[in-house]
C-alpha positions in Angstrom: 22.3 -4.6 4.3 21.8 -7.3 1.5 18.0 -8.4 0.9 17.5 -11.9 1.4 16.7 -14.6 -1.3 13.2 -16.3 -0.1 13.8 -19.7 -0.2 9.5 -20.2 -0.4 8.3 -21.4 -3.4 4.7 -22.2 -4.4 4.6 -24.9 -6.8 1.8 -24.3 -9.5 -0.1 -27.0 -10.7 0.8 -27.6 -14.2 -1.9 -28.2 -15.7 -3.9 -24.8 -14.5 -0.6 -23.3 -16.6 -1.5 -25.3 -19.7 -5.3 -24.2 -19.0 -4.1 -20.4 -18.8 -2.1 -20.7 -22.3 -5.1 -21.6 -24.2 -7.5 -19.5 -22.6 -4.8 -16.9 -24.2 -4.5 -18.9 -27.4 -8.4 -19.1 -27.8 -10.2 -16.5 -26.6 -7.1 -13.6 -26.1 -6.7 -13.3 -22.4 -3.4 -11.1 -22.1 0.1 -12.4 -20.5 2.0 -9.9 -19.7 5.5 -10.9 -19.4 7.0 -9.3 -16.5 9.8 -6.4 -16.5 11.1 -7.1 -13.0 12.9 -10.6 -13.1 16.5 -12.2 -13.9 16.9 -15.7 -16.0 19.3 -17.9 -13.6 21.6 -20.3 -14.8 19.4 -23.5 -13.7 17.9 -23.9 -17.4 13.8 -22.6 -16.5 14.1 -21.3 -13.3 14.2 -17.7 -12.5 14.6 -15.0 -10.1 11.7 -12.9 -9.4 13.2 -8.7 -8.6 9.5 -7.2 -7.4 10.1 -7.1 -3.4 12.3 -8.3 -1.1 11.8 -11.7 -1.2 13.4 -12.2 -4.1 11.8 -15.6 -4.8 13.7 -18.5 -6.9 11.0 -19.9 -9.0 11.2 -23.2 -10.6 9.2 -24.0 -14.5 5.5 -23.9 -13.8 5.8 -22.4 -10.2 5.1 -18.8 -8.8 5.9 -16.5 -6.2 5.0 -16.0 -2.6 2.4 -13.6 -3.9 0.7 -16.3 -5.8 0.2 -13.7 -9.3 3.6 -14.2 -10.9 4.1 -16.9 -12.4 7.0 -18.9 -14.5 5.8 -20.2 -17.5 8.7 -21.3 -19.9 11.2 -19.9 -18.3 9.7 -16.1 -18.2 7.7 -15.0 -15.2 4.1 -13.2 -16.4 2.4 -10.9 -14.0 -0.7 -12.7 -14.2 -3.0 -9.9 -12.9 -1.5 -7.2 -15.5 -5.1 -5.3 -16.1 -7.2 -7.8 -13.7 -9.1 -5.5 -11.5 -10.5 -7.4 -7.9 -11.4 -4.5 -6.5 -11.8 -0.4 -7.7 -13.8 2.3 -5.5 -13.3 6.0 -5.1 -12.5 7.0 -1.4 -11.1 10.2 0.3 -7.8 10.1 0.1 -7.7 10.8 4.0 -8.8 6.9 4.6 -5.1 5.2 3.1 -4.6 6.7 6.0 -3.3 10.4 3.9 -3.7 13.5 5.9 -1.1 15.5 4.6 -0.8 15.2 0.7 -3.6 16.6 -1.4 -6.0 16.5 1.4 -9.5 16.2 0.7 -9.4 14.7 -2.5 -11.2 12.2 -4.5 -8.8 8.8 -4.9 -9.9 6.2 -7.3 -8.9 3.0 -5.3 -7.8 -0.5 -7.6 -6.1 -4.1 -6.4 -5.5 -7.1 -7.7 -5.6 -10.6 -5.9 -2.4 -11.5 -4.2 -0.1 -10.5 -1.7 4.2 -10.8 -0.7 3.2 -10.5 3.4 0.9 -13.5 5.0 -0.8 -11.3 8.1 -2.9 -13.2 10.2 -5.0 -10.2 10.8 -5.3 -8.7 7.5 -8.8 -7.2 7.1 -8.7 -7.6 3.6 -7.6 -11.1 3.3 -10.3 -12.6 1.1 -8.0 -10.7 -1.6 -4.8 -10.4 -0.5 -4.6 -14.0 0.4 -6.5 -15.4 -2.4 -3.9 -17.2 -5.0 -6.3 -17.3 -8.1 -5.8 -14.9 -11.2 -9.0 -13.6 -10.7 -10.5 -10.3 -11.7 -11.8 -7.7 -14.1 -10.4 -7.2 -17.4 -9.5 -3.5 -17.8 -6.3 -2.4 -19.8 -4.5 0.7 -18.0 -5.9 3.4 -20.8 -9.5 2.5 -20.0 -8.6 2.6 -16.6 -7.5 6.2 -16.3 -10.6 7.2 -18.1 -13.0 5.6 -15.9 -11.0 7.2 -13.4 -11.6 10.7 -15.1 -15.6 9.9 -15.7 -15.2 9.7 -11.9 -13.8 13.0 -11.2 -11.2 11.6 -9.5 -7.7 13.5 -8.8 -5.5 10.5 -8.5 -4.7 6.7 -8.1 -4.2 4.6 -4.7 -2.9 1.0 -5.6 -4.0 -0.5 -2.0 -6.0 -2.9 -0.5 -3.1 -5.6 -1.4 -0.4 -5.0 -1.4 0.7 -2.8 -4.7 4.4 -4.1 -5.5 3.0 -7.5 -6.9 1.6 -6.1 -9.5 4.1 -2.8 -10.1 4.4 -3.5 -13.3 0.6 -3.0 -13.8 0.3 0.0 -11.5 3.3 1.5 -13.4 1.7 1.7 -16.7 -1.6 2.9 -15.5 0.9 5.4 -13.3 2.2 7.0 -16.5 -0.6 7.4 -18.0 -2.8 8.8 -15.2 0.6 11.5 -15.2 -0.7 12.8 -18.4 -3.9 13.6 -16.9 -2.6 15.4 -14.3 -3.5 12.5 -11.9 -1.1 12.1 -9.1 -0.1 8.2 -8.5 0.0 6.8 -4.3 1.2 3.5 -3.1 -0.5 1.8 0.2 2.0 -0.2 1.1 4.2 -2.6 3.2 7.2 -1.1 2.0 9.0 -4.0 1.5 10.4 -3.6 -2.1 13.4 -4.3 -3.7 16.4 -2.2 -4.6 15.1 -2.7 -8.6 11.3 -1.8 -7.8 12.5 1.8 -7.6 13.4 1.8 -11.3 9.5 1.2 -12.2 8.7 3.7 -9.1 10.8 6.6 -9.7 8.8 7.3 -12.9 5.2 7.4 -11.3 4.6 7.6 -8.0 4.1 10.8 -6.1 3.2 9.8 -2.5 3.1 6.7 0.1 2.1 5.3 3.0 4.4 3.0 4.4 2.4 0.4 7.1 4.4 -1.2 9.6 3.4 -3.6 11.8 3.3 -4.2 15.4 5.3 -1.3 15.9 8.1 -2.8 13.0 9.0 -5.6 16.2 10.9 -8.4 14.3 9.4 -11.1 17.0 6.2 -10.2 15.9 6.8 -10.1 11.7 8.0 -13.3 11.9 5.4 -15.2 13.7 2.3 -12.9 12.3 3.6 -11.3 8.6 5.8 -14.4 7.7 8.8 -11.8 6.9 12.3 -12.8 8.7 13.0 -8.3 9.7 11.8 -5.1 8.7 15.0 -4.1 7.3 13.6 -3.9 3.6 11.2 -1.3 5.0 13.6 1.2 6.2 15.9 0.8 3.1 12.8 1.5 1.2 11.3 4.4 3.2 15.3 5.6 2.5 14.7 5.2 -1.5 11.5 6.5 -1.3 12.9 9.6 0.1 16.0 10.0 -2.0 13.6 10.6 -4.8 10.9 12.9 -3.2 8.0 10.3 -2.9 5.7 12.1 0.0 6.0 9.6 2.7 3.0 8.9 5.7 4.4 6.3 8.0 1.0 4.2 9.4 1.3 1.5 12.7 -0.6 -1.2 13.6 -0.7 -1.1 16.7 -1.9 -4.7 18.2 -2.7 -5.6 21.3 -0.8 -8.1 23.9 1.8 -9.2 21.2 2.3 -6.0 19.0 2.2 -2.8 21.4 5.6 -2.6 22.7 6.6 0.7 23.5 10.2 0.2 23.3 10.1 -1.1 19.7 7.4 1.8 19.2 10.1 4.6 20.2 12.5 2.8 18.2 10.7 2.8 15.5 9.8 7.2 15.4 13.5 7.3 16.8 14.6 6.1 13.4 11.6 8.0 11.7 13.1 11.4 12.9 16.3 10.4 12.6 16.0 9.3 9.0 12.8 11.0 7.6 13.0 13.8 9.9 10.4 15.0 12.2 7.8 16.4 10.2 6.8 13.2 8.6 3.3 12.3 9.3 2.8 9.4 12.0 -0.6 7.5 12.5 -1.3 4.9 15.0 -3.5 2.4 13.8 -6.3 0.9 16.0 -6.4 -3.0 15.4 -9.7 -4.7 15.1 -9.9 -8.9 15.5 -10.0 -10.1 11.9 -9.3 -13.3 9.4 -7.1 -15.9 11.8 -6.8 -12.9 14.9 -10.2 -13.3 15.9 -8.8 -14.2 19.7 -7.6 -10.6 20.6 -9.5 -7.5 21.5 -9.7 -4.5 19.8 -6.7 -2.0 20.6 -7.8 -0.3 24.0 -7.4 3.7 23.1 -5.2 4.1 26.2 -2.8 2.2 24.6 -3.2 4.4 21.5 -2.7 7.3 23.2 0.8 6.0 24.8 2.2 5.8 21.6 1.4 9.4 20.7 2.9 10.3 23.7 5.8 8.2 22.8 6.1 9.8 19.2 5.7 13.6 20.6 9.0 13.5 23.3 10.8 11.2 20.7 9.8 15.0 18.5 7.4 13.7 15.5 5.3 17.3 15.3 2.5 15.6 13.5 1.0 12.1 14.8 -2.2 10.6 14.5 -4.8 8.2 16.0 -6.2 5.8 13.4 -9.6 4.1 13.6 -11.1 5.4 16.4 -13.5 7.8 15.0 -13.8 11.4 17.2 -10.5 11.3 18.6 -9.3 14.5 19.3 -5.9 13.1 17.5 -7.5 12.8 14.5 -6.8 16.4 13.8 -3.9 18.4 12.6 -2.2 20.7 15.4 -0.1 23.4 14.5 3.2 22.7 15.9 4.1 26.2 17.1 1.0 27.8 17.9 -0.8 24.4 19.2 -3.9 25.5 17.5 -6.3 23.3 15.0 -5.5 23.8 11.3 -7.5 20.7 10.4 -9.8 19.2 11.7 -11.4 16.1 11.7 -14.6 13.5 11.9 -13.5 10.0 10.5 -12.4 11.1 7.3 -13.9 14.0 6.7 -12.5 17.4 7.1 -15.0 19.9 8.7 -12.8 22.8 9.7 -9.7 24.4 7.5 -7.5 26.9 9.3 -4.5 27.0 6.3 -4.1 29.8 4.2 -3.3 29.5 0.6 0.2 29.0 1.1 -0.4 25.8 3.9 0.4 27.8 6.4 -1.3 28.6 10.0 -3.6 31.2 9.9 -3.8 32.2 13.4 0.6 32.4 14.0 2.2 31.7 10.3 3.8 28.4 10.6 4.7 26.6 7.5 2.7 23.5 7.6 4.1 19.9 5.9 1.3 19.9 3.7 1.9 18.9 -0.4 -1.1 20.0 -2.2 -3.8 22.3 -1.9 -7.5 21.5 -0.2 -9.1 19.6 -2.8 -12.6 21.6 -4.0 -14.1 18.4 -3.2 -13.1 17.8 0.4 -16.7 19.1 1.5 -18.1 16.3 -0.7 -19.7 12.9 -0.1 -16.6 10.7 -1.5 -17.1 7.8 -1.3 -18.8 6.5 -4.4 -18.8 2.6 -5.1 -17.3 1.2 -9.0 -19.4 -0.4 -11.3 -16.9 -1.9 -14.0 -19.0 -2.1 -17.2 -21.1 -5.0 -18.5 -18.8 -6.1 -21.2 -15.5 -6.5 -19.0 -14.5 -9.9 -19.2 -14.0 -11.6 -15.4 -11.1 -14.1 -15.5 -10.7 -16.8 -13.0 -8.2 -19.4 -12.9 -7.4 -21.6 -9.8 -4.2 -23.0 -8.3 -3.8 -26.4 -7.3 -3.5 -24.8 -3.8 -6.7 -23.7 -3.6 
């Protein structure tokens, strides 16, 4: 199926764009041009190739995402190396259970965001449409990283195809280093992301929403169908990118079970059934503040839901204590990782990530990390002499 043009365009004022140029001119803030857009005929307007959108962009205007922009004709990712937000986590809260578990994940976003959810618990980023951030080039990043002791990058917290072009070059570099490179993501890319992708990333988790119900993307993500998604989670696959598929569940207008057994119908189907499943608790957040928080019961119907539909390995997200937060072995039925919150207390995988109590080849990529008995989650502190940028739309 063809990916639709978006026919939304944010128009930037133009003045903030002349403001921008000689803050570049004058005092050397970077521009970097972006890789992943197409000139049109309409002399200045171009076609912007990062997600599915595909959003026509007239002289001075930018994307959905508010962080590439057209200036002259040429669209500039205008967080390339503006850091909003950077923290080491485990890599078990992207939700990650199943690749390199127990490791150390140095977190970075930028402002911005291609989906518009009313929920989003991060929204005084994602939804923010200001260049705005830390300066920090990619090679500096990776060795902050390294100071850190951490084993790999998560682009998350907004979502990371906005800004691929960034996350790519810090992606290839943190390869050299023996870093691995995840995405946290909404999955809805283009067909030409996966040209940047293919050379960097290792691992993803794919978030639907709402149990992927179209009804419910369009009136609370502000995308027309989750078709992108699956073509994604399909590219994604074709070039061994470990995939974790992650639901948010919400109540009252995003918990239908149909649409949920759809949705780990086509998982098996597609993915196959070993692919890693978590059902996300919803709590009220941003413009959502009028619904309750996911009742567990309804949690646990969509586990059910996900076992007979044959997933072998499906969390419970959010809900701290739950015996679903652990890892069952899908022969045996014993524990072979358990779980408080995001911690991993008890290991029963033998070098080879198999059971150790009948044998069975767990889907686990990676070994334990040595640091998964560790405190890790450790806060950022960018250094004195970063430069913070800040530049307003008209919008704003």
């Amino acid at each position: 199926m063809s990916r639709r043009v978006s026919k939304t365009v944010m128009i930037q004022d133009k003045y903030v764009v002349i403001l921008y140029v000689l803050l570049k001119r004058i005092l050397g803030f970077k521009m970097k041009e972006a890789v992943l857009y197409q000139k049109l005929e309409k002399e200045g307007w171009v076609k912007c190739t990062a997600c599915a959108r595909y959003c026509i962009i007239p002289p001075n205007g930018m994307g959905v995402c508010g962080v590439r922009w057209n200036i002259d004709g040429k669209l500039y990712l205008m967080v390339y190396g503006k850091v909003i937000s950077a923290h080491i986590d485990p890599i078990e809260k992207k939700p990650m259970m199943h690749f390199n578990p127990g490791s150390m994940v140095f977190s970075i976003a930028t402002t911005g965001c291609n989906w518009m959810c009313k929920y989003c618990q991060n929204y005084s980023i994602s939804q923010r449409r200001k260049v705005e951030g830390w300066v920090i080039e990619p090679d500096r990043l990776v060795k902050l990283a390294l100071d850190y002791g951490a084993e790999g990058f998560a682009y998350t917290y907004n979502e990371p195809t906005i800004f691929i072009e960034f996350a790519h070059d810090v992606g290839i570099i943190a390869r050299k280093y023996g870093l691995y490179n995840m995405f946290v993501t909404n999955g809805y890319q283009s067909i030409e992301s996966f040209e940047l992708l293919r050379n960097f990333l290792d691992a993803a988790t794919v978030d639907f929403k709402g149990n992927g119900d179209p009804k419910f993307l369009r009136r609370y993500v502000g995308i027309r169908d989750p078709e992108p998604i699956y073509q994604s989670l399909l590219e994604m696959k074709a070039r061994d990118i470990f995939i974790e598929i992650t639901d948010l569940v919400v109540p009252e207008v995003g918990d239908d079970l149909d649409q949920a057994r759809k949705l780990v119908r086509w998982v098996v189907e597609n993915l196959g059934p070993d692919t890693p499943m978590h059902f996300l608790r919803f709590h009220p957040d941003y413009l959502m503040l009028d619904l309750p928080s996911t009742p567990v019961k309804t949690l646990e119907k969509h586990i059910k839901v996900a076992k007979e539909e044959g997933l072998k390995y499906v969390y419970i997200g959010n809900v701290p204590g739950h015996p679903y937060e652990h890892t069952y072995c899908p022969s045996c039925g014993r524990i072979v990782i358990k779980r408080l919150g995001f911690n991993i207390v008890e290991w029963n995988l033998d070098e080879n990530n198999r059971c150790k109590f009948c044998g069975y080849p767990i889907n686990i990529k990676g070994k334990l990390s040595s640091n998964w008995d560790k405190f890790r989650f450790v806060p950022v502190y960018l250094d004195i002499e970063t430069k913070y940028v800040r530049v307003k739309s008209k919008r704003e």
